[in-house]
C-alpha positions in Angstrom: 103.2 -57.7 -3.7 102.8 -57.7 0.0 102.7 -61.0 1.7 100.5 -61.1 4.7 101.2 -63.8 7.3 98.6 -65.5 9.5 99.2 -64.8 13.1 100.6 -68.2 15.4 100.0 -67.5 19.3 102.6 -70.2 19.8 106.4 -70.1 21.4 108.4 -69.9 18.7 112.5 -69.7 17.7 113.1 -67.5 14.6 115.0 -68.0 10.8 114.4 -65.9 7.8 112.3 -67.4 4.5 115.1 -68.3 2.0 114.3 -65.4 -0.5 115.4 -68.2 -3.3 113.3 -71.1 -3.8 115.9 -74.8 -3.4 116.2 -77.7 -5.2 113.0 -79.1 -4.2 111.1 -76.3 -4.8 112.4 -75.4 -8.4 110.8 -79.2 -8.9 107.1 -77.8 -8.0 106.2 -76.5 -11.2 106.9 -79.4 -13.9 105.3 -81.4 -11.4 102.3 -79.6 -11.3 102.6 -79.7 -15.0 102.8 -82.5 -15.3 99.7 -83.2 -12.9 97.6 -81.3 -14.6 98.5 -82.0 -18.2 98.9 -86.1 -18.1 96.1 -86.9 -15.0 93.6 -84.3 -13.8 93.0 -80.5 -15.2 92.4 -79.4 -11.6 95.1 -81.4 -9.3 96.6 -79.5 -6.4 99.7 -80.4 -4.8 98.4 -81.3 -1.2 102.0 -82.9 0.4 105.8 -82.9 -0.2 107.8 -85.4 1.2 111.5 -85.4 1.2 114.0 -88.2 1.7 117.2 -90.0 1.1 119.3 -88.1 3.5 122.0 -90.3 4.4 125.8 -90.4 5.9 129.3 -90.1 4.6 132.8 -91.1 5.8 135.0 -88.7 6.9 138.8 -88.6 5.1 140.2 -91.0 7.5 137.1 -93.5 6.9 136.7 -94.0 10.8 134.0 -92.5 11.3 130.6 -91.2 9.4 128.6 -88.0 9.8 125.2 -86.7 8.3 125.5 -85.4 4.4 121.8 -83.6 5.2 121.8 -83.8 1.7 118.1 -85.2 0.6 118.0 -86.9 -2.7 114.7 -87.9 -3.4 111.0 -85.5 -3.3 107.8 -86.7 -3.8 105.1 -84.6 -5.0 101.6 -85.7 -3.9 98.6 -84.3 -5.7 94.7 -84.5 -5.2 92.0 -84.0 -7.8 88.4 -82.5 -6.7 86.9 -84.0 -9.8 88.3 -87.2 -9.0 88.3 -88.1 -5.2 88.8 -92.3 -5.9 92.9 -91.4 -7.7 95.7 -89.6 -6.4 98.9 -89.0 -8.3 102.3 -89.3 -6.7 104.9 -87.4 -9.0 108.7 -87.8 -7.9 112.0 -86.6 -8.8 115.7 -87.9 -7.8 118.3 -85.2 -7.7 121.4 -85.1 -5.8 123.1 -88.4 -7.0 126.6 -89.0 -5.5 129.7 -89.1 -7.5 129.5 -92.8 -8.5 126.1 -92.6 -9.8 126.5 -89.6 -12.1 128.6 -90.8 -14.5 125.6 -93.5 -15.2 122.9 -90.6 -15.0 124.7 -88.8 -18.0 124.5 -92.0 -19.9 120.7 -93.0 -19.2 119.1 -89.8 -18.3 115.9 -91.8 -17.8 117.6 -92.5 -14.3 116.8 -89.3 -13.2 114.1 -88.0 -14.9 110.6 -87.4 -13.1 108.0 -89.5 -13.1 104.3 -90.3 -12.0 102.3 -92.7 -10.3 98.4 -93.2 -9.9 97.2 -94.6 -6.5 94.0 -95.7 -5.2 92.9 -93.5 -2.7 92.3 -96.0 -0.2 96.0 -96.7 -0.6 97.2 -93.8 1.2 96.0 -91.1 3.3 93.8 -89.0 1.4 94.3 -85.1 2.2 92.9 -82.2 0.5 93.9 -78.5 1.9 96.3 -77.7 -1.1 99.4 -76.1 0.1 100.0 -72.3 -0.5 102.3 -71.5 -3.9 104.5 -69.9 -1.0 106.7 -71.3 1.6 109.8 -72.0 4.1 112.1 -74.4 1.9 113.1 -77.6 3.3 116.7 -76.8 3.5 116.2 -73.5 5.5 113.7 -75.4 7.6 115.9 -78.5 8.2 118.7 -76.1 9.7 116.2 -74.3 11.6 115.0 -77.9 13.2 119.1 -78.7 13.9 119.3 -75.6 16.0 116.7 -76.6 18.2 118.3 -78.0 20.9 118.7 -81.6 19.7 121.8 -82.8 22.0 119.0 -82.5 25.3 116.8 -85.1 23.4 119.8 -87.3 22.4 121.3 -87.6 25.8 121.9 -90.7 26.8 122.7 -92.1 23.0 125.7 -93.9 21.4 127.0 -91.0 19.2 127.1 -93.7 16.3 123.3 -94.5 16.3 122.8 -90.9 14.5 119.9 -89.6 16.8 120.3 -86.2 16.1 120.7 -86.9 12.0 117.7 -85.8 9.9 115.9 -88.5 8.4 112.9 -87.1 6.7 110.7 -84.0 5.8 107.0 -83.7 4.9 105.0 -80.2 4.4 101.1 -80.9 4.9 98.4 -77.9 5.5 97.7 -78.9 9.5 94.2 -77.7 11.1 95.0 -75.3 14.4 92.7 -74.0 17.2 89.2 -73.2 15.8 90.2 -74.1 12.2 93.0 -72.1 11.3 95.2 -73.6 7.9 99.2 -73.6 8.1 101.8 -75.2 6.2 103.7 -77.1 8.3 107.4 -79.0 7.5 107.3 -82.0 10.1 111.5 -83.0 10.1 111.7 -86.2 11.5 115.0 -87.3 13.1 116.7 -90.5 14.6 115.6 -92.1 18.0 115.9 -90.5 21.7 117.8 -93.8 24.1 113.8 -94.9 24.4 113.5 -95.3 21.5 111.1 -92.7 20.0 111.2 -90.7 17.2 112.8 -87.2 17.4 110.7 -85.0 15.0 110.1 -81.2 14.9 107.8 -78.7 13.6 108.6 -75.7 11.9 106.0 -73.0 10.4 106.2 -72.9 6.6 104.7 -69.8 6.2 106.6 -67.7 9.2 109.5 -69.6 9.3 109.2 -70.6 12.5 110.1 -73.4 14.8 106.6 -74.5 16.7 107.9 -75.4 20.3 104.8 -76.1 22.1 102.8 -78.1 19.8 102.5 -82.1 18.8 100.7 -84.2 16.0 98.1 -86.4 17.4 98.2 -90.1 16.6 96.7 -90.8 13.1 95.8 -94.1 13.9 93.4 -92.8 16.4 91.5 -90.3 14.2 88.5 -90.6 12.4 89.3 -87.7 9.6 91.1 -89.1 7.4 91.0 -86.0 5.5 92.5 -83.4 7.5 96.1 -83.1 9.8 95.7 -81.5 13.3 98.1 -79.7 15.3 97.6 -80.5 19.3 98.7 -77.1 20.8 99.3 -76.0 24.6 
């Protein structure tokens, strides 16, 4: 079936959609599953969030550099018929060496679970996200190619500025009410101190080069994400 894409009047650096869904994506199913079997009939998955990206030493154990390997996604889902719960599903994968041995013996260590939250407890969105889009991997590697070494000038090499921390994928609001997925990859800190993040189209797979996310703590919806666009 054809996919059509919404247009983005935005400046923009290109990668290809992986054409085979990754790790985190394989998860979505059983979690919705899951979801919808053990909490609400009608929960949609509204957020991803991905983390546990860490380091490693090289051979010589001198120095360390990113693994870019995430091992841990949580699944957040929302339920129209019930607007006061939210369920938080999430799944680790990806264990190093010297924790698989112990998975194999209690599989419960890496099995996936749920959680039920109060939804003043966390911020409660509601655009569910499309059963299509950019994986995290393909849109982490986009985000490394964009540049990064301009916004870490100035660093101590060690401090891992340029190292990817986290991804999230939320539908963000743009212009006059247009609805995109959008992978936010947050990396380390600039020399002042502030957050290197970038956004990257889900549903083009594109890196978005001329917009920002406003400050949440000065927004009144507390509902929807907005992209700030020049």
């Amino acid at each position: 079936m054809k996919r059509t894409l919404v247009a983005f009047p935005v400046v923009v650096l290109c990668a290809a959609v992986a054409a085979q869904a990754d790790q985190v994506v394989s998860y979505i199913p059983q979690a919705k599953s899951m979801a919808q079997t053990s909490w609400r009939p009608d929960a949609q998955l509204v957020t991803i969030q991905v983390a546990g990206y860490d380091v490693e030493l090289s051979p010589d154990g001198k120095t360390v550099k990113p693994d870019n390997t995430p091992k841990l996604v949580y699944f957040h889902f929302y339920s129209p018929s019930d607007e006061n719960d939210y369920l938080v599903v999430s799944q680790p994968f990806n264990f190093p060496p010297e924790q698989k041995d112990i998975v194999r013996q209690h599989p419960e260590l890496g099995s996936m679970r749920s959680q039920v939250l109060r939804a003043w407890t966390t911020t409660p969105l509601r655009n569910a996200l499309p059963d299509e889009f950019m994986s995290v991997n393909d849109a982490v590697a986009l985000a490394q190619k964009s540049n990064l070494q301009a916004d870490c000038a100035g660093t101590n090499a060690n401090y891992g500025c340029a190292d990817v921390k986290f991804a999230e994928l939320h539908m963000y609001i743009v212009g006059s009410g247009q609805m995109l997925p959008i992978w936010r990859i947050r990396f380390g800190q600039d020399a002042r101190a502030k957050e290197i993040t970038r956004l990257v189209n889900a549903s083009s797979g594109r890196l978005i080069t001329n917009c920002s996310v406003p400050d949440l703590s000065q927004s009144t919806d507390r509902e929807n994400l907005y992209l700030r666009c020049y």
